[in-house]
N, C-alpha and C positions, 0 to 999 in steps of 0.2 A: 820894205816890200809891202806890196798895197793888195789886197784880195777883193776878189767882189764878195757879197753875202746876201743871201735872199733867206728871208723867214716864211715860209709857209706854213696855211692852216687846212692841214689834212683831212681826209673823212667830212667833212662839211663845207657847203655852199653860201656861209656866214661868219664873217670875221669875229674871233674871239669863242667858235665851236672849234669842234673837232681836236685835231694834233699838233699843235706846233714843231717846226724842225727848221733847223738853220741849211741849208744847202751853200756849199761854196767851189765853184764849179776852178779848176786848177789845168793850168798847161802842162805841168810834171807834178809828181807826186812829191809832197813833203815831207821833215821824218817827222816818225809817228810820236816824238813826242812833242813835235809842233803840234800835229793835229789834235793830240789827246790835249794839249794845254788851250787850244782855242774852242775844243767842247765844251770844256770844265769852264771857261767863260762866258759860252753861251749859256752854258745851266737850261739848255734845256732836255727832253728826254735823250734824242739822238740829234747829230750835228753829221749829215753826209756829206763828203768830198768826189768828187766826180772829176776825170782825166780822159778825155776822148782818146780813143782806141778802137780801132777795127768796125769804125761806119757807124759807132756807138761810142759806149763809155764806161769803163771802168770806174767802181764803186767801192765807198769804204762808210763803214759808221759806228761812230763813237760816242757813247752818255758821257756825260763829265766822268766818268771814273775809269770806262773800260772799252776797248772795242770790241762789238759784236758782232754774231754769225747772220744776223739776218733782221733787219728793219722794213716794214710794210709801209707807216708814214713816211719815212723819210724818203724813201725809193718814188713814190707817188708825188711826195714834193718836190723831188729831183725831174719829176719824169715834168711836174707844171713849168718848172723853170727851164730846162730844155728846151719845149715846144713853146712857151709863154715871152722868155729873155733873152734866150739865144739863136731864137730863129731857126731852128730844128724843122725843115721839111717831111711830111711823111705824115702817114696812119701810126706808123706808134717807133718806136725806140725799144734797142738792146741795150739794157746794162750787165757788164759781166764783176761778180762776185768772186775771192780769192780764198772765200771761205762757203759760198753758196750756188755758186755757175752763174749760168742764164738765166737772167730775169728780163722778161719782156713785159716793156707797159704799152699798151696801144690806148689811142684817144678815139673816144665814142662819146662824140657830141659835149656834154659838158665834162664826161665823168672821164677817168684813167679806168685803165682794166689791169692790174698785178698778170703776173701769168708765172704762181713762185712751184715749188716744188710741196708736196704734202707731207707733213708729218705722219708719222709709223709710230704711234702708240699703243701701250700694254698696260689691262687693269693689274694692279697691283691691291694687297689687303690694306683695309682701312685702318692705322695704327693709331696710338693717341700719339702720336709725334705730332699728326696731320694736324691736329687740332693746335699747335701752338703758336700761337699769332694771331687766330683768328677768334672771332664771339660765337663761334659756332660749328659743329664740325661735319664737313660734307658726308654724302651717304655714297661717294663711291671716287678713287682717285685713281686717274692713271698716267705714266711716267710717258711724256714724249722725248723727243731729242735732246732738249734744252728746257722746259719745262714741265712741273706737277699740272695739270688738269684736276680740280676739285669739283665735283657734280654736285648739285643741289634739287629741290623740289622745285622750288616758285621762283619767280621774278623777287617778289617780297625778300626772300632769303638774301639775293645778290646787294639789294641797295640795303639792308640792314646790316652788311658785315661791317663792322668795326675792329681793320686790322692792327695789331700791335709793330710798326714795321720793325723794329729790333727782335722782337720775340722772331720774325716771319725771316731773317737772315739765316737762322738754325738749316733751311730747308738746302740741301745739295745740288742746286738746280736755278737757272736762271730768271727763273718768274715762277707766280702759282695763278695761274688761270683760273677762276673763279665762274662756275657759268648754271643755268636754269633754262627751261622752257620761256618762252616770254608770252604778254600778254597781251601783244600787238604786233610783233616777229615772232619768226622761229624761233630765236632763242637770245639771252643777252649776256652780256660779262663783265669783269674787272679783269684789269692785272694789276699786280704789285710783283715789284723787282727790286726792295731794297739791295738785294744783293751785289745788284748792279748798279747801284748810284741813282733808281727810281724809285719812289716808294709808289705812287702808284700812274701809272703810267694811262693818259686819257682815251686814245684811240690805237690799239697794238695790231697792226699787219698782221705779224709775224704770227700771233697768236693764233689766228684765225685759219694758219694751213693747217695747227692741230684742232680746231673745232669744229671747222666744217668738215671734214672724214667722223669726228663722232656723230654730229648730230644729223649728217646722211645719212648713218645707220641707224639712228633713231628713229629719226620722220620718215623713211623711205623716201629720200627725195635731192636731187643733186643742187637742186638750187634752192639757197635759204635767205632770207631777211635779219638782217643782226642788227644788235643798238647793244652799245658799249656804254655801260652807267656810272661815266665818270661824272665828275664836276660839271665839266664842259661838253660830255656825251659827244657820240660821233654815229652814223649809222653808215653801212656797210653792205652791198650784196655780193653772195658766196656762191661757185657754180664748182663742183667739183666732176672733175675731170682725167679720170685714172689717177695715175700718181701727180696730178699736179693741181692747182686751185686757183682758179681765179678771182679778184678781189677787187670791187668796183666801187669807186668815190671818188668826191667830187674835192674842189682845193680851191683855195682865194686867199693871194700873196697878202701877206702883209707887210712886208718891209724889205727893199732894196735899199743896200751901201756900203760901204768898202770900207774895211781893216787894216790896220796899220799892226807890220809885225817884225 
């Protein structure tokens, strides 16, 4: 059986920034331990599968190790290859989730705009558990649905952490969001996810429905400026929107070709 496969580079308008993800657009759905074994090949963060359904498309995505409740790159690279390779008419696309709903991505000129649901986060006490993994230990953490949230003072703090990613598996939760004030954005971050087959992941969507509702309530202000301080860094605009968030970047394919499986 032959597959199509598209790589895309999320969060930025320059090949080899932002997020890689594999997209591989499917006429029925495969079992899932086809899927999970052709992530694990692509090695890369998340590998989306998409099955058109209902004027739209039904969406799934998996790191090489595990499938997840919710990816921002990969849905954004889904959403370039849609409108980009398969001829997708319209202002923007439904993808529906089996573990997240409706995501709508609409097209605004170069950029996609996410349209995900917001994270419900709670401070929790700062314990020294928090502190293991990392060089440093944040001054305030709170638990969202699927990941810890660790606050910092500076920008300096984020690009200085030196995470241990085995030590950072200890934590019950599927990433530690790492974040500061920035000193050219609103604000900026890491994530690491060894727990899930990432250790640190370049440009996280998903992350960002639990940072922009904090940092709204910090800055007083629904729309924020983000830069992700990975390797390969990605930048991001966040407009929060009642319970849901919207999440705007830009994408530039890197590689069309098809699999043998």
């Amino acid at each position: 059986m032959k597959i199509s496969i598209f790589q895309v580079d999320a969060f930025s308008n320059q090949l080899f920034k932002g997020n890689p993800a594999a997209v591989c657009p499917l006429n029925e759905w495969l079992s899932d331990e086809l899927m999970q074994n052709i992530a694990q090949e692509n090695n890369l963060a998340e590998t989306a599968f998409i099955v058109p359904a209902n004027e739209g498309y039904e969406i799934r995505w998996f790191t090489p190790t595990v499938e997840v409740d919710l990816c921002g790159h990969a849905t954004l690279a889904s959403a370039h290859v849609v409108f980009h390779e398969l001829g997708y008419k319209g202002d923007f696309v439904n993808f529906h989730s089996p573990r997240s709903g409706l995501l709508t991505v609409t097209k605004r000129g170069a950029e996609f705009v996410l349209d995900f649901p917001s994270d419900t986060i709670s401070q929790i006490d700062v314990e020294p558990i928090h502190s293991s993994g990392l060089s440093k230990a944040p001054r305030a953490v709170y638990k969202g649905k699927t990941d810890y949230l660790f606050v910092y003072d500076a920008e300096a703090d984020i690009r200085a952490l030196q995470p241990d990613f085995e030590a950072l598996k200890i934590h019950p939760v599927r990433g530690i969001i790492v974040t500061a004030p920035g000193e050219k954005v609103d604000f900026v971050s890491r994530f690491f996810g060894p727990a899930c087959g990432v250790n640190e992941d370049p440009v996280t969507g998903s992350a960002h429905t639990t940072l922009t509702p904090y940092w709204s309530s910090i800055l007083g202000k629904t729309t924020l400026s983000a830069l992700q301080l990975s390797q390969r860094s990605g930048s991001l605009t966040c407009t929060l929107k009642g319970d849901r968030v919207e999440i705007a970047g830009e994408s530039v394919l890197y590689l069309r070709g098809e699999i043998n499986v």
